[in-house]
DRENPA-849833 format. One record per residue (C-alpha): chain; residue number from 0; x, y, z; residue in one letter. Coordinates in nm, 2 decimals. Example, Ala and Ser with C-alpha at 12.3 -4.5 7.8 and 13.67 -1.06 7.14 Angstrom:
<nodes>
{node A; 0; {1.23; -0.45; 0.78}; A}
{node A; 1; {1.37; -0.11; 0.71}; S}
</nodes>
This chain:
<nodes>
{node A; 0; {0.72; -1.68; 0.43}; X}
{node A; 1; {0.43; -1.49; 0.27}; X}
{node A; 2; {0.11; -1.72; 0.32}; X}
{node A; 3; {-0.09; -1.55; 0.02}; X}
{node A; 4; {0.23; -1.51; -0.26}; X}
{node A; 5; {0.48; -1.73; -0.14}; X}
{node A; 6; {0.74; -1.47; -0.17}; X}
{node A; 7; {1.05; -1.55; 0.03}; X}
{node A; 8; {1.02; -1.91; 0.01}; X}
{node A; 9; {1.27; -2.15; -0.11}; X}
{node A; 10; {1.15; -2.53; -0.15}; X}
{node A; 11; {1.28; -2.81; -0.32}; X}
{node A; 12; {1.13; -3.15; -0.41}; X}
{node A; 13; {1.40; -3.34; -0.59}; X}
{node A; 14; {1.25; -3.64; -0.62}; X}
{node A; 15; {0.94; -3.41; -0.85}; X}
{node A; 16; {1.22; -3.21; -0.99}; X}
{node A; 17; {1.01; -2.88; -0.86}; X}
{node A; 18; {1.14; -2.61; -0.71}; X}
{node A; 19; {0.98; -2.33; -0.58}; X}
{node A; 20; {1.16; -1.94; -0.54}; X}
{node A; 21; {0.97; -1.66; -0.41}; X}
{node A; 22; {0.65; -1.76; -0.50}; X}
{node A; 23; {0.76; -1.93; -0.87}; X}
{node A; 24; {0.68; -2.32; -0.90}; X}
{node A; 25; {0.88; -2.43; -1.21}; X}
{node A; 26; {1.02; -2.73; -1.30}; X}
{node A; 27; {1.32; -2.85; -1.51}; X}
{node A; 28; {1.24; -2.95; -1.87}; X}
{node A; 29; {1.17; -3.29; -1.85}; X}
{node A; 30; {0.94; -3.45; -2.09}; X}
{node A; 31; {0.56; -3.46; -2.02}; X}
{node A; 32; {0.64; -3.20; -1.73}; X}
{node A; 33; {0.41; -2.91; -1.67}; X}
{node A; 34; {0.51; -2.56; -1.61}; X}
{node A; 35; {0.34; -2.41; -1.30}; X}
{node A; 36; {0.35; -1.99; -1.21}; X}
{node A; 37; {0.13; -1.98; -0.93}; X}
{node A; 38; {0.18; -1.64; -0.90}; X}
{node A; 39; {-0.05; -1.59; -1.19}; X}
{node A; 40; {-0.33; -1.81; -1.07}; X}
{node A; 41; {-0.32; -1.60; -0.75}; X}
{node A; 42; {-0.27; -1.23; -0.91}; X}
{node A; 43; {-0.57; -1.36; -1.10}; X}
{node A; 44; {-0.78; -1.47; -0.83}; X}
{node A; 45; {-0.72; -1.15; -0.65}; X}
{node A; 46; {-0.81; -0.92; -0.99}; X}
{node A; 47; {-1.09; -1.06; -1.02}; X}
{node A; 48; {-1.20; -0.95; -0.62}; X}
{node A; 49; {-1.06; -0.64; -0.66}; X}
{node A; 50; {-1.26; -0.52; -0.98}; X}
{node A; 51; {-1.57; -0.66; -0.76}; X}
{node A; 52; {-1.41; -0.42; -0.43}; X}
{node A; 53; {-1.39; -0.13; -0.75}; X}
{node A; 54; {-1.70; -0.13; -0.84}; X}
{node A; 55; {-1.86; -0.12; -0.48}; X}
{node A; 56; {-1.63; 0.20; -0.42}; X}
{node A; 57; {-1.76; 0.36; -0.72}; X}
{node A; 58; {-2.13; 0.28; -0.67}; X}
{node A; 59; {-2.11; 0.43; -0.31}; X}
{node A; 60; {-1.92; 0.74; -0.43}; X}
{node A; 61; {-1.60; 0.62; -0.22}; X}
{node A; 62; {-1.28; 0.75; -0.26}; X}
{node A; 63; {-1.04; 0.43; -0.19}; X}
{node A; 64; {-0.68; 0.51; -0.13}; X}
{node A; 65; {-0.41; 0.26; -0.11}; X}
{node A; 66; {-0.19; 0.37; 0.10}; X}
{node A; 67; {0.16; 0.21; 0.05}; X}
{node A; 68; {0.55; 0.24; 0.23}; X}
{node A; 69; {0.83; 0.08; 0.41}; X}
{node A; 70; {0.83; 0.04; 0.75}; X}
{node A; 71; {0.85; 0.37; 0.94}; X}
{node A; 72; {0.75; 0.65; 0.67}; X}
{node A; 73; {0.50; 0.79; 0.88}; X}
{node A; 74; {0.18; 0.66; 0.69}; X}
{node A; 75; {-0.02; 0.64; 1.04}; X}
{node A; 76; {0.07; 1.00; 1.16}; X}
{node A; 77; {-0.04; 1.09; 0.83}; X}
{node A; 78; {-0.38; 0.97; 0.89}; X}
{node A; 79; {-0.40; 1.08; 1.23}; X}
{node A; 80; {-0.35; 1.44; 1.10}; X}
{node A; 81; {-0.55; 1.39; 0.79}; X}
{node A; 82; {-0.85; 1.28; 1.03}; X}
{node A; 83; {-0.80; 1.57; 1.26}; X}
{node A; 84; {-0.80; 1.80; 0.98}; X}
{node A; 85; {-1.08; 1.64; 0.76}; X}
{node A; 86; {-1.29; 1.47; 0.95}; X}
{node A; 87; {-1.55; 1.78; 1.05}; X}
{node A; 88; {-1.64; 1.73; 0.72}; X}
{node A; 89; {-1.63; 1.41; 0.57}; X}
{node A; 90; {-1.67; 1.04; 0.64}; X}
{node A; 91; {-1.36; 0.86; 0.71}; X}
{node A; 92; {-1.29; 0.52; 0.71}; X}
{node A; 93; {-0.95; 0.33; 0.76}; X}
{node A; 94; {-0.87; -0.04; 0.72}; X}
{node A; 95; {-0.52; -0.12; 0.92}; X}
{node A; 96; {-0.30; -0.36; 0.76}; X}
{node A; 97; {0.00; -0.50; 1.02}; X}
{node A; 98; {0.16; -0.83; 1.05}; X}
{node A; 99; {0.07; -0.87; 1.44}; X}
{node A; 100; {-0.11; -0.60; 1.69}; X}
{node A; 101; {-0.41; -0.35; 1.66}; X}
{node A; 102; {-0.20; -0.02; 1.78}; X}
{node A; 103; {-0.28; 0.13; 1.45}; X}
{node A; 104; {-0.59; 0.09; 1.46}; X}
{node A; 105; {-0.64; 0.21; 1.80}; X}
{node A; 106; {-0.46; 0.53; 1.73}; X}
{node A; 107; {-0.67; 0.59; 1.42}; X}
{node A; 108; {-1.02; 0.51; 1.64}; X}
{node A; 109; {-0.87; 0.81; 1.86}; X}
{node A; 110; {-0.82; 1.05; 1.60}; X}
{node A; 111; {-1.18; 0.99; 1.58}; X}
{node A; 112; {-1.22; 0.74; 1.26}; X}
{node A; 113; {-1.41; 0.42; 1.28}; X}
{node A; 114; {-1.13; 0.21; 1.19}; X}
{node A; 115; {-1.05; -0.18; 1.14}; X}
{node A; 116; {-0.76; -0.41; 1.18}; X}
{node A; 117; {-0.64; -0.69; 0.97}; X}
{node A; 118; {-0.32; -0.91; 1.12}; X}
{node A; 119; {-0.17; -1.03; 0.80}; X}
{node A; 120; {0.06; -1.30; 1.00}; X}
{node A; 121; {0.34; -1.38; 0.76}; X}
{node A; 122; {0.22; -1.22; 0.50}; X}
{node A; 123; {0.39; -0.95; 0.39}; X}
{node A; 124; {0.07; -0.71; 0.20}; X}
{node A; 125; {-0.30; -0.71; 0.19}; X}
{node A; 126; {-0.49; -0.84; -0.08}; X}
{node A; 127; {-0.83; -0.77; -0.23}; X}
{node A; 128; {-0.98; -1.07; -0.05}; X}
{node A; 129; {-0.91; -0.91; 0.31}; X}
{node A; 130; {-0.99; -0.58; 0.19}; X}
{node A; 131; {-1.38; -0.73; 0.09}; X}
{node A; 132; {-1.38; -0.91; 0.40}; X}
{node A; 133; {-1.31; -0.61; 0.63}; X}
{node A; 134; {-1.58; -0.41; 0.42}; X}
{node A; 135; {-1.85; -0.66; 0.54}; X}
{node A; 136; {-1.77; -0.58; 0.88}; X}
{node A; 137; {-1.77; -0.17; 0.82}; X}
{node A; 138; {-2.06; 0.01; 0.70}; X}
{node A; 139; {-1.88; 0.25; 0.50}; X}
{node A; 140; {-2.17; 0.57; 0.41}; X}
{node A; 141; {-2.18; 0.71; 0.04}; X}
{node A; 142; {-1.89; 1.00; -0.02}; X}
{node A; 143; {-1.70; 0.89; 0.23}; X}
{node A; 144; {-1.27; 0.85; 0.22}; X}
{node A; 145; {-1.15; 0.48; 0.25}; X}
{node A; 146; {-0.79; 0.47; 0.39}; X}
{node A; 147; {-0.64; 0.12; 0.35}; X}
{node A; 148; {-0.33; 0.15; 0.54}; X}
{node A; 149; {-0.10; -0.13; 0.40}; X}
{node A; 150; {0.18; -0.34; 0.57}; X}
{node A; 151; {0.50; -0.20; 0.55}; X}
{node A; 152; {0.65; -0.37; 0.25}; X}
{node A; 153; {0.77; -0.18; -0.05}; X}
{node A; 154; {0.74; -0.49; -0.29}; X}
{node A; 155; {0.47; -0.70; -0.27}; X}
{node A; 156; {0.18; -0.45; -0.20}; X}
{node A; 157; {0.30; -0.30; -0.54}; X}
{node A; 158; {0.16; -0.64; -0.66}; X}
{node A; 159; {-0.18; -0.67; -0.57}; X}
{node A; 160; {-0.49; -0.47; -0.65}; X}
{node A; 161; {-0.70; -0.34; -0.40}; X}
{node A; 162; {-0.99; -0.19; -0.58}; X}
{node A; 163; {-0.81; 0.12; -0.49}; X}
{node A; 164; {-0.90; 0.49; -0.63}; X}
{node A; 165; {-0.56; 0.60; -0.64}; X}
{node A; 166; {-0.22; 0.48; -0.47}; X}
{node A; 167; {-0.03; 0.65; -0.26}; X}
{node A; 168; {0.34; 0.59; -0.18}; X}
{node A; 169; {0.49; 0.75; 0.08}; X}
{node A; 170; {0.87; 0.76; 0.15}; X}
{node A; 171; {1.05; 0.98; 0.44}; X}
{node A; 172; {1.36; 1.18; 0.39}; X}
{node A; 173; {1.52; 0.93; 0.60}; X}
{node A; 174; {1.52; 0.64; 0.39}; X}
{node A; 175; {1.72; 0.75; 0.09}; X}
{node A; 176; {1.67; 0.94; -0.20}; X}
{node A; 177; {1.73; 0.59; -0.45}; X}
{node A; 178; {1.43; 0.44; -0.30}; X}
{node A; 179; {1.25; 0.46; -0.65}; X}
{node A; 180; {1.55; 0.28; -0.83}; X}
{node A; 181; {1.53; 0.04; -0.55}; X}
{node A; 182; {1.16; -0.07; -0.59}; X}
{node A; 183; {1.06; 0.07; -0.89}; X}
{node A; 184; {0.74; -0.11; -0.94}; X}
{node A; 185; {0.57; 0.08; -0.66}; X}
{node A; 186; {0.65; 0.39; -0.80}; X}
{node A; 187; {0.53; 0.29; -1.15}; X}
{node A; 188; {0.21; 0.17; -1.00}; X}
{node A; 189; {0.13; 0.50; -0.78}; X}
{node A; 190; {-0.04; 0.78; -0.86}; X}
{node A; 191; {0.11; 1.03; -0.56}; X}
{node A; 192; {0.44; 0.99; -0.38}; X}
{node A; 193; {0.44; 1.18; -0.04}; X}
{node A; 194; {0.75; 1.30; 0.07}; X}
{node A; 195; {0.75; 1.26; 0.46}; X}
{node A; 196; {1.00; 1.39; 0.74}; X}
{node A; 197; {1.11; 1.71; 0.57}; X}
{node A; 198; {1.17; 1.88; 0.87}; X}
{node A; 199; {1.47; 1.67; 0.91}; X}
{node A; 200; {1.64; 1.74; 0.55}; X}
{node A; 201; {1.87; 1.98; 0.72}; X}
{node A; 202; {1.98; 1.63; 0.93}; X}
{node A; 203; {2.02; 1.40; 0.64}; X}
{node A; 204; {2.20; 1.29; 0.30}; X}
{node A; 205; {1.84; 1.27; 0.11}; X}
{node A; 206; {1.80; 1.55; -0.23}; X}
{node A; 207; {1.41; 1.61; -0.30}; X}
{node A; 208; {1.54; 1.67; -0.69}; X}
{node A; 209; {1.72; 1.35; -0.71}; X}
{node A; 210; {1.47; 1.10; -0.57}; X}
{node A; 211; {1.22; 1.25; -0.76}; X}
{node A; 212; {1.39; 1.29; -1.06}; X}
{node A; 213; {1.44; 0.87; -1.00}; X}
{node A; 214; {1.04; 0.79; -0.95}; X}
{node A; 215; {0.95; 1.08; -1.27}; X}
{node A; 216; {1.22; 0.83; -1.50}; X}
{node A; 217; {0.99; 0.54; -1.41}; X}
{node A; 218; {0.63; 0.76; -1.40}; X}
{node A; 219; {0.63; 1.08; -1.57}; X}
{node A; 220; {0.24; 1.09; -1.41}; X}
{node A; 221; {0.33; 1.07; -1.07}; X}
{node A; 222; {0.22; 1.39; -0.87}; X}
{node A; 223; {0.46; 1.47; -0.56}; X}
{node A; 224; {0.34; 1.61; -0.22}; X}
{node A; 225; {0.64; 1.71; 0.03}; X}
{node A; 226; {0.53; 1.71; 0.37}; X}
{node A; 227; {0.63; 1.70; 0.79}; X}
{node A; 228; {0.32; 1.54; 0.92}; X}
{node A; 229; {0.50; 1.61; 1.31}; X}
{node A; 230; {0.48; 1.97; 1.23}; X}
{node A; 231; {0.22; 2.04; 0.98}; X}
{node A; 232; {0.38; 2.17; 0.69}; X}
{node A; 233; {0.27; 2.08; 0.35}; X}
{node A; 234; {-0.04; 1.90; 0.55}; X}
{node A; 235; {-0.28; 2.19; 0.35}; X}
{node A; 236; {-0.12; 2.03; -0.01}; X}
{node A; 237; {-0.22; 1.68; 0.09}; X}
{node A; 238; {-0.60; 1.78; 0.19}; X}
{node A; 239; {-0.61; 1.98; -0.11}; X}
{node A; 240; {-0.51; 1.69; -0.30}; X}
{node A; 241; {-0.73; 1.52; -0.15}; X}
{node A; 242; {-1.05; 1.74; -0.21}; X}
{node A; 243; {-0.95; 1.71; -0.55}; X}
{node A; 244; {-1.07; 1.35; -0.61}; X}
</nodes>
């Protein structure tokens, strides 16, 4: 069970007549019975931090980026290279988001970036609130990049706020190309989809022109970087991208 949204959950009080189903408290209609979406209360709670983590970025001229998969993409080799490549030149940050262990974060702090772990437990995403809390423990300089390295978790991150710049979504060839038709809130949300692992398209059942004709059906805006961050090509796109913002 997610501790922050609930989702996954399944409890019953019959004796109340509520019920609660990934993360929804309702009850039957019964007379003089209330109507309960906590989801909404806790979306709102975590807006609200998240335009207060937004505005911090943008008065210290940070660019905040989201970055957003399932399990195994390659988000964290990303970074490595991204640091290895950038980080001459600009400030880096990262905040790690992982269920259990800091061996993100310890790879990122050897690619030379101060960065900082947050163990989510059960939960299944950061939120805005963890994302303010780790800030308070990194002094993050003026022009720098913030990389927030979520959990692995294609639906519930699409959920919650951040403060975030921009998001970034990041799928490998080896996951499918209907990913976007699977999940397609994370795809409407994002603002770049990296394309990971393409120097193993000649190994796989995954079309570049399907899966991105899928995410472009639910975002027409979403920009596309294809990439192999074990052997370097399209890295150059990515920083460029990058500079961009």
């Amino acid at each position: 069970m997610c501790e922050t949204c609930g989702c996954g959950t399944e409890t019953h009080d019959h004796d109340g007549h509520t019920h609660t189903h990934h993360g929804l408290t309702h009850t039957h209609d019964h007379p003089n019975k209330k109507v309960v979406n906590l989801n909404m209360d806790i979306l709102s709670e975590n807006n609200r931090l998240a335009e207060r983590n937004r505005g911090y970025f943008e008065g210290k001229k940070v660019l905040a980026l989201n970055l957003v998969s399932s399990p195994g993409s390659g988000k964290t080799t990303i970074l490595e290279k991204t640091i290895g490549k950038m980080i001459a030149t600009r400030k880096i940050f990262v905040v790690e988001g992982d269920q259990q262990t800091a061996r993100d974060a310890d790879r990122i702090e050897k690619s030379g970036a101060p960065a900082i772990q947050i163990n989510t437990g059960s939960g299944c995403h950061l939120d805005a609130k963890m994302v303010h809390q780790a800030l308070l423990k990194m002094e993050v300089e003026n022009n720098a990049i913030l990389f927030i390295e979520n959990v692995g978790n294609l639906v519930c991150p699409a959920m919650f706020d951040l403060g975030e710049s921009k998001r970034v979504v990041v799928i490998s060839v080896t996951e499918g190309d209907d990913k976007p038709l699977k999940y397609p809130y994370m795809f409407q949300t994002s603002n770049l989809c990296i394309i990971n692992k393409t120097d193993l398209l000649p190994y796989v059942d995954f079309n570049v022109e399907t899966a991105m004709g899928y995410a472009r059906q639910l975002n027409p805006n979403l920009e596309f970087i294809l990439l192999s961050a074990t052997t370097g090509d399209g890295m150059d796109a990515w920083i460029n991208w990058l500079k961009r913002q």
